[in-house]
N, C-alpha and C positions, 0 to 999 in steps of 0.2 A: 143318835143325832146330836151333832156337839148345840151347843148355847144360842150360838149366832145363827148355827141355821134353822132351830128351832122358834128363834125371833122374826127370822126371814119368812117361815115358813107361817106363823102366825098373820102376819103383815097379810100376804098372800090369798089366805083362806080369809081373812076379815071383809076384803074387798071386791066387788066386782070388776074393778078394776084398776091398777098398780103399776104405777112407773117411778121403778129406782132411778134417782136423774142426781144431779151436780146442780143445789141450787134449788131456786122456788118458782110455783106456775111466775110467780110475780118480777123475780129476778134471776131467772136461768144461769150459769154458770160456766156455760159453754155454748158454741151455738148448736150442736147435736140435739142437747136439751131441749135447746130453745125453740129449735124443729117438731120435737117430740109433742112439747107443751101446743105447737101452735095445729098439729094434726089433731089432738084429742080436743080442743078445744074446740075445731072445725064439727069433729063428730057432735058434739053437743051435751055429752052424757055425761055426769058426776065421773071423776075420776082425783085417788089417793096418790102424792107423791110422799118421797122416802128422801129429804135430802142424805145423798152419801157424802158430803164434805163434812155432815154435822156427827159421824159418828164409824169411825174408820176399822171397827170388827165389821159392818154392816157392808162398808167399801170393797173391802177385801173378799168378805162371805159370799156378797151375791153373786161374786163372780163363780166361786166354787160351786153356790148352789146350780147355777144353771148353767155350769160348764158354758160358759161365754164368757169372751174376755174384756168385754169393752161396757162403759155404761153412756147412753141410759137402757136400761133394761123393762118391757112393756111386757107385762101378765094382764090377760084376761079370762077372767073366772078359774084361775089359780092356772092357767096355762102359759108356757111363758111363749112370747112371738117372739124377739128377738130386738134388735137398737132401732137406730131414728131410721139407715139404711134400707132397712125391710120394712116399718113400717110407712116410710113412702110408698113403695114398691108397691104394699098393701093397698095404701089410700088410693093410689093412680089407677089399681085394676080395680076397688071398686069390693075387694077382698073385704077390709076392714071395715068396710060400713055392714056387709054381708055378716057377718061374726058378728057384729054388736045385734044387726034384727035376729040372726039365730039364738043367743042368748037374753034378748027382749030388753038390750039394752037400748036408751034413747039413741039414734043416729037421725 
């Protein structure tokens, strides 16, 4: 496993849960982001972002890591869901709160 995705892959495993995003919960970067940031923060639970503008082997990596091409990218409990797209789609059915009580995270 090269460097970066063993960085990636750290990140990952450190958190219960991880959103590669453009930017901070505070100052998003995009509005995908900023979709991202406002769905996990509806769920309620701790969650780790990764700015990718701040470190561009990480920008590039995660895309390899999780064969996806787009960011922000949402891991929970080292599984990845996929960008802001599917985790609406999540939120609306009702999916993503479902995951966070089966993993006994706060929703």
């Amino acid at each position: 496993m090269s460097d970066v995705k063993t960085r990636i892959d750290d990140i990952v495993k450190a958190h219960d849960v991880v959103l590669f995003m453009k930017g901070s919960t505070l100052f998003p970067q995009c509005g995908f982001s900023s979709r991202a940031v406002a769905i996990l923060d509806h769920l309620g639970a701790p969650f780790h972002t990764v700015d990718v503008l701040q470190d561009p082997e990480i920008r590039a990596g995660i895309k390899d890591y999780s064969e996806w091409p787009t960011i922000p990218q949402l891991y929970v409990k080292g599984e990845f869901l996929g960008g802001s797209d599917i985790m609406m789609e999540m939120f609306e059915a009702g999916e993503l709160q479902a995951l966070y009580q089966q993993h006994g995270l706060a929703a």
